[in-house]
C-alpha positions in Angstrom: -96.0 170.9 128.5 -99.3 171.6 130.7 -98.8 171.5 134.3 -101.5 169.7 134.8 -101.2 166.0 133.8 -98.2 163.5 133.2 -94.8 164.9 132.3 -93.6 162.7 129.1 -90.3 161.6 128.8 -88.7 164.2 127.2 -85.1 161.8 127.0 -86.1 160.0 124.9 -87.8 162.2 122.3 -84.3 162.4 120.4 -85.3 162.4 116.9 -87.8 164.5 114.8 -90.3 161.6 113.9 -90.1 160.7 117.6 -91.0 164.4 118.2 -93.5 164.8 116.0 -95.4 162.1 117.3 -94.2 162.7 121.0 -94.3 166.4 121.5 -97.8 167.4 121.2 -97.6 170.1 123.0 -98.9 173.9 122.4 -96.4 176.3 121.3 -98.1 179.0 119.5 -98.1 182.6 122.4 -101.4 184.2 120.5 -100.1 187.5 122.4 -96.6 186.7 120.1 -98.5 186.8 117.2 -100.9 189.5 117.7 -97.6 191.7 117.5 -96.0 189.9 114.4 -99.2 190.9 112.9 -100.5 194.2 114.1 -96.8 195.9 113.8 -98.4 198.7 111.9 -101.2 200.5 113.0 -102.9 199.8 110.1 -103.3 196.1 110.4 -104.9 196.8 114.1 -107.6 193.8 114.5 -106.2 191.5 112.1 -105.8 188.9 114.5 -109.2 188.7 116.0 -110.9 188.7 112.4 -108.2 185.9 111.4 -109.8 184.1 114.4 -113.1 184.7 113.9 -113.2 184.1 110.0 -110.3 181.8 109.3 -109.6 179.6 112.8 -108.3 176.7 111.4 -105.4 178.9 109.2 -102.9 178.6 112.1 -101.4 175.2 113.9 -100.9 175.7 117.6 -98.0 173.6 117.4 -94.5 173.3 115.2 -93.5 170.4 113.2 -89.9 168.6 113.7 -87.4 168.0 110.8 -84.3 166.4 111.0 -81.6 168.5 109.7 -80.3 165.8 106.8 -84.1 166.1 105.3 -83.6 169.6 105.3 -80.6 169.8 103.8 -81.9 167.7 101.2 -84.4 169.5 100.6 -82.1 172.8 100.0 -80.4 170.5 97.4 -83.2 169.5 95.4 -84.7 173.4 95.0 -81.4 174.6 93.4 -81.3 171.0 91.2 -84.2 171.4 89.9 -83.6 175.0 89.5 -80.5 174.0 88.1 -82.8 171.4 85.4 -85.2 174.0 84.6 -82.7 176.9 83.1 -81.6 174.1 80.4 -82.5 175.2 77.1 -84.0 171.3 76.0 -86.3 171.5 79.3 -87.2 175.1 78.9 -88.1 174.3 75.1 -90.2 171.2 75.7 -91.9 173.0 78.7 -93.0 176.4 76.5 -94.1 174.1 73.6 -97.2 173.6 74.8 -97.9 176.5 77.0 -99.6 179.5 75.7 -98.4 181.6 73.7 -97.9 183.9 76.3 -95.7 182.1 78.4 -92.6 182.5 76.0 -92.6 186.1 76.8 -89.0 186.5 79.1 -88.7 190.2 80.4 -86.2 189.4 83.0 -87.9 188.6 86.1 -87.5 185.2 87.7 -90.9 184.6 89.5 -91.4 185.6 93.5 -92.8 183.0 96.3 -91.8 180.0 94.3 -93.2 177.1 96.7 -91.8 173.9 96.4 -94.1 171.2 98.5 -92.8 167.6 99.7 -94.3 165.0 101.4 -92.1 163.3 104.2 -91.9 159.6 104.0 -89.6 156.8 105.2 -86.8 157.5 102.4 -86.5 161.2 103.1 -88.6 164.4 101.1 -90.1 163.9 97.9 -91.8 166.8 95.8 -95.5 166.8 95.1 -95.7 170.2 93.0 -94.4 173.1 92.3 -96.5 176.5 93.0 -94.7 179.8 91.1 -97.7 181.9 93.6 -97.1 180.2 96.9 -99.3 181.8 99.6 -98.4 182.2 103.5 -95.0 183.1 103.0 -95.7 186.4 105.0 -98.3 184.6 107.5 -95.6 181.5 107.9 -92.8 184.3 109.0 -94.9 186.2 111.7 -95.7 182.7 112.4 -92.5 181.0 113.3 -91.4 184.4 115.3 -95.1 183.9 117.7 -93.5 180.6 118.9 -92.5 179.7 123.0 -91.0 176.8 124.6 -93.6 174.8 126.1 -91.3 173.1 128.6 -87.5 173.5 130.1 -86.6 170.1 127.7 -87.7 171.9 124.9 -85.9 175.0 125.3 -83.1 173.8 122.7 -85.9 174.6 120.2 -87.0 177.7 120.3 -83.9 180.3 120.8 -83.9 182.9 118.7 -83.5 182.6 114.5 -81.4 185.8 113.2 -82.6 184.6 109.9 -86.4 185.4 111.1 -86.4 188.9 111.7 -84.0 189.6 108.4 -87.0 188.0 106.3 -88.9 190.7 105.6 -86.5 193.0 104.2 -85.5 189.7 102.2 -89.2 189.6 100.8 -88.7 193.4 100.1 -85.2 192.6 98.4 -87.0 189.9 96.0 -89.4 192.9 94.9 -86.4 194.8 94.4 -84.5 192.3 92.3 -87.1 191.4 90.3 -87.9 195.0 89.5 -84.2 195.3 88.8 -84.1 192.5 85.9 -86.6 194.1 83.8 -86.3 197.7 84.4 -82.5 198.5 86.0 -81.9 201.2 88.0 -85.0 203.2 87.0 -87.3 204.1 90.5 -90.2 201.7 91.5 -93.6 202.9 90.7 -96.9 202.3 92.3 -96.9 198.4 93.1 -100.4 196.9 93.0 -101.4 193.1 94.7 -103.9 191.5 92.4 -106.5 188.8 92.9 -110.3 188.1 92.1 -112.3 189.9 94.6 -109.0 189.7 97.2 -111.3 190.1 100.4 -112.7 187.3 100.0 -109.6 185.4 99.4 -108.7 183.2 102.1 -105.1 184.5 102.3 -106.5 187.6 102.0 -104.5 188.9 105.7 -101.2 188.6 103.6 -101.7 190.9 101.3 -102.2 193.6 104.0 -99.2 192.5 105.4 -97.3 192.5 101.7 -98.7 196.2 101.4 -97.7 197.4 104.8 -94.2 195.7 104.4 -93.9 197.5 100.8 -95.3 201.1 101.9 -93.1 201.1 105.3 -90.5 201.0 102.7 -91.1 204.2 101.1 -93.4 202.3 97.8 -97.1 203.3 97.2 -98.3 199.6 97.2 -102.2 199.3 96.7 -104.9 195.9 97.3 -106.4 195.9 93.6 -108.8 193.9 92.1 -108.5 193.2 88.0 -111.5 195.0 87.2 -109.8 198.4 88.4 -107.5 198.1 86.1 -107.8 199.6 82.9 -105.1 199.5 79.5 -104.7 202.9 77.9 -102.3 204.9 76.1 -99.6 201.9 76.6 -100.1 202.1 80.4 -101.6 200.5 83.1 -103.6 202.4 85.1 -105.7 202.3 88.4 -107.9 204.9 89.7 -106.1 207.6 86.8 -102.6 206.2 88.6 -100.2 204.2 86.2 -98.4 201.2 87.6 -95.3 199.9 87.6 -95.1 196.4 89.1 -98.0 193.7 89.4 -97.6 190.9 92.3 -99.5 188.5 90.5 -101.9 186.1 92.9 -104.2 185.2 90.0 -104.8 181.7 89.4 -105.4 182.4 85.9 -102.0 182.1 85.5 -102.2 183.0 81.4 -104.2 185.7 81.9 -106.5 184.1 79.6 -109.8 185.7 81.1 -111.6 188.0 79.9 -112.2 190.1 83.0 -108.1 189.7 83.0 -107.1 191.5 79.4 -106.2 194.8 80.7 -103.4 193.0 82.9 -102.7 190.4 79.8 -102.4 193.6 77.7 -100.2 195.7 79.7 -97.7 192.3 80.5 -97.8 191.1 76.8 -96.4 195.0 76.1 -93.7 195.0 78.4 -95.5 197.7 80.3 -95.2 196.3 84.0 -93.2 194.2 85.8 -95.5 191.4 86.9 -94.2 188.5 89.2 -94.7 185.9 89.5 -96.1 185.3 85.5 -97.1 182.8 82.8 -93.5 182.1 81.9 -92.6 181.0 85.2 -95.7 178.7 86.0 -95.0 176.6 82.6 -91.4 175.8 83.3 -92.1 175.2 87.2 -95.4 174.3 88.3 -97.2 172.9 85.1 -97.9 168.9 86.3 -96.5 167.7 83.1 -92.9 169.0 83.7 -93.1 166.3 86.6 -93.3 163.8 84.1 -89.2 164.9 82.3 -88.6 165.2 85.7 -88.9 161.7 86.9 -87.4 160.5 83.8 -83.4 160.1 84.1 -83.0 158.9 80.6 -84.6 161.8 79.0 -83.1 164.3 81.6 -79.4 162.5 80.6 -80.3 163.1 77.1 -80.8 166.8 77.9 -77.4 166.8 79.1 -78.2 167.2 83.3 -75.2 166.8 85.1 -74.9 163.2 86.8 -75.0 164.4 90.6 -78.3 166.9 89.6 -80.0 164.1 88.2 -79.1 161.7 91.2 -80.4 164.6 93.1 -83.9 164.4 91.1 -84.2 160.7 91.1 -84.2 160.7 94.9 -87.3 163.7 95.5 -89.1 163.7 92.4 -91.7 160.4 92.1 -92.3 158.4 89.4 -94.8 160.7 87.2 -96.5 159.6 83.8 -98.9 161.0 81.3 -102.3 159.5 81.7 -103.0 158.2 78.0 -105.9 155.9 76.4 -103.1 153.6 76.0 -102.3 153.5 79.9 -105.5 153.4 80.8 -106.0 149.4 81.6 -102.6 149.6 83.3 -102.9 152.9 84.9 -106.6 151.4 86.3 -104.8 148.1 87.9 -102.1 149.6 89.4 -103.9 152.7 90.7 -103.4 152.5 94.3 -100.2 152.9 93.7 -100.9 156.1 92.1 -102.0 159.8 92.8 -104.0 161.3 89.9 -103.6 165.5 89.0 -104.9 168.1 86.4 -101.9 168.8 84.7 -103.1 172.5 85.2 -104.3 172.3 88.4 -103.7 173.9 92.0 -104.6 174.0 95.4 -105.6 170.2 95.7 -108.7 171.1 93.1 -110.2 167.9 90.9 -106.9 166.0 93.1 -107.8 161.8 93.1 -106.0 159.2 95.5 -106.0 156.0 93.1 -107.3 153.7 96.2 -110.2 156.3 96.4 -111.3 156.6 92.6 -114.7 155.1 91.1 -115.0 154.1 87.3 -117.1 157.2 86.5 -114.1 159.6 87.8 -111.6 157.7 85.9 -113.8 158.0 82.7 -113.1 161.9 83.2 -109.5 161.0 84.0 -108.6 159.2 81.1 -110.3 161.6 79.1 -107.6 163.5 79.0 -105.4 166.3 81.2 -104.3 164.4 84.0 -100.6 163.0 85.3 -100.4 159.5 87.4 -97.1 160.6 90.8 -96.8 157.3 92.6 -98.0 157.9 96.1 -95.9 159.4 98.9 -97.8 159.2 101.9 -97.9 162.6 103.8 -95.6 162.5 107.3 -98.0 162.5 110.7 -97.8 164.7 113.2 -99.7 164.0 116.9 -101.5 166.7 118.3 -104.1 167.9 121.0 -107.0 169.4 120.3 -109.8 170.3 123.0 -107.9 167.7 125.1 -107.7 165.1 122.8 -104.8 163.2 121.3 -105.2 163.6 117.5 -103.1 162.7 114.3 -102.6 164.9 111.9 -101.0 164.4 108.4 -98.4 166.9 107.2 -96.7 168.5 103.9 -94.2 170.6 103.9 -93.4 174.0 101.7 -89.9 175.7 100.9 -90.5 179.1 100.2 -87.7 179.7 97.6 -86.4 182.4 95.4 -84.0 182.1 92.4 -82.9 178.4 93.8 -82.7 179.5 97.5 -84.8 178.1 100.3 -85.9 181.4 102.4 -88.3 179.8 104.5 -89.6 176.4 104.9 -93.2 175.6 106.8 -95.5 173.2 107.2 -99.5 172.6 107.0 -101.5 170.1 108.8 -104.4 168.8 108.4 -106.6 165.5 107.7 -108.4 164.3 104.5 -107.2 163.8 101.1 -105.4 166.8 100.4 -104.3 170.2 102.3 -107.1 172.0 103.3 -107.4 174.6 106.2 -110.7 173.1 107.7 -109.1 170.7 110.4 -109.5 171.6 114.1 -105.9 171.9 115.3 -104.3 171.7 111.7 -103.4 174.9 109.5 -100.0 176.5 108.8 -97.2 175.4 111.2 -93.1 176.4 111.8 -90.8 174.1 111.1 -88.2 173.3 113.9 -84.6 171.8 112.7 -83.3 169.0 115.1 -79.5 168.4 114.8 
């Protein structure tokens, strides 16, 4: 807390909602995180140009979570894990993906992000993202934090599980690697994205490359333009490549500016992760819709205690249809409308917020209704003021286990990382 005005009363802030909207005190030691950053010489000034071009990406603050939600949370990633390996899901989830996405070469998809909103009943899961950024950011992140008073000490001792992520990150590379080509030595690993600068992530790549080339890889920031197909191979700057971290949001590679990379995947001829496969059976919308349906999920033969799981973090989902439409239109502030295909928030409606010319375009086709889950809140301090702040939450997961869980705060109707105070933030377990 700051020295200079009112202690609070730290007894009775017991509970993580009580916390949340208690402690609102800074926690964040920029000096912490300059070093989490700039460990390697190479990523020297990082911070300032994070500061200077991206100052809302970090929270100055943590966010509280009772250790049943977390727990909870743990359990639904490895149900719906779990759901998603059965052969009726799988089937009805490739059906109508591209062609391309029945492809299965061995790897399971890296930085799977699972995102929950908080509510009164306990998580519930808004989406899942099979190219979850921050992962790296979130990690340097939680290690920058400090005790902001002697009461809050409890909080922030030190998490063994921290300082073994990276080599966990590196282990998920390897693995994945592993699955499609065995024992056979990693080749040059290349990090792709449109124009990946510019990106607003952009900071964890650097820190992806400098974690893979500290460990002996020649890892390389590549744009899909540089890329060319030839002779079966795929090749940058006359160099062939041997495994593709994939941050396109194209996620069939169904660009044109992309066919060298569909080419070379399509062959076998690189290991790419995450890839098509993975983003139909996890983060397509639709699969929300089987997933909120315990009948059909019965039918598929899920196991009782996974679909018990399911029923209590997966909302109510349905197709939007012509037919629904007149229903769908009366009951729609009960209701959050999505892309099917979508990501990051993009062409995102809250049903209390929609106008009749939106809804024409909604009904038109391609969208899913999610009942609404209001975000959890989160009081803060910014320039000296008291502010609230809404809240998701992301479980950084890999083959159905939670490696890291964070937070991002922020106001309006979706996540963003344009609110003063708001931006990534650690997560803090209360017993």
């Amino acid at each position: 807390m700051n020295a200079d005005r009112e202690p609070m009363n730290t007894a009775a802030l017991t509970t993580a909602e009580a916390l949340n909207l208690g402690c609102y005190c800074r926690t964040l030691n920029p000096e912490k995180l300059q070093r989490q950053l700039e460990k390697d010489a190479s990523l020297a000034g990082m911070t300032q140009d994070i500061a200077r071009t991206r100052p809302h990406l970090f929270s100055s603050t943590v966010v509280f979570l009772a250790q049943p939600v977390v727990a909870q949370m743990r359990q639904a990633v490895q149900a719906l894990e779990r759901v998603m390996a059965q052969p009726a899901y799988q089937a009805q989830a490739l059906a109508r993906a591209p062609a391309i996405a029945r492809h299965a070469f061995g790897p399971q998809g890296m930085f799977m992000g699972y995102d929950f909103h908080l509510g009164a009943q306990g998580p519930r899961l808004i989406e899942v993202n099979t190219n979850a950024g921050g992962a790296m950011l979130n990690a340097a992140l939680a290690r920058a934090q400090q005790s902001c008073c002697e009461a809050m000490n409890w909080a922030f001792q030190p998490d063994p599980a921290l300082s073994g992520l990276e080599q966990a990150f590196f282990d998920m590379f390897a693995s994945e690697w592993r699955s499609q080509r065995g024992d056979a030595p990693m080749g040059l690993m290349i990090i792709v994205d449109d124009d990946p600068a510019a990106q607003y992530l952009a900071p964890e790549f650097e820190l992806c490359r400098q974690m893979l080339t500290h460990r002996g890889l020649d890892a390389r920031i590549v744009a899909p333009e540089a890329l060319a197909w030839r002779d079966g191979q795929l090749q940058v700057d006359g160099s062939v490549v041997g495994m593709v971290y994939n941050r396109l949001t194209d996620f069939y590679l169904a660009e044109p500016g992309h066919s060298a990379l569909r080419s070379a995947y399509e062959a076998g001829a690189v290991v790419m992760s995450p890839h098509p496969r993975a983003h139909a059976l996890h983060a397509e919308k639709r699969n929300l819709v089987a997933l909120s349906d315990a009948a059909l999920l019965a039918s598929w033969g899920v196991s009782e205690a996974d679909r018990a799981v399911l029923a209590a973090v997966v909302p109510p989902t349905v197709q939007v249809t012509a037919e629904r439409s007149d229903e769908l239109w009366a009951q729609r502030r009960q209701w959050f409308f999505k892309p099917e295909s979508g990501y990051g928030g993009k062409a995102v409606y809250r049903g209390d917020k929609l106008t009749r010319r939106v809804w024409q375009d909604i009904t038109a086709g391609g969208f899913v209704a999610q009942a609404m889950v209001p975000p959890g809140e989160r009081l803060i301090e910014v320039d000296g003021v008291r502010t609230d702040l809404k809240f998701d939450l992301r479980a950084y997961a890999y083959a159905g286990q939670v490696q890291l869980l964070a937070a991002r705060m922020y106001t309006g109707q979706t996540t963003n990382f344009r609110t003063p105070g708001g931006g990534f933030a650690p997560v803090v377990v209360v017993p």
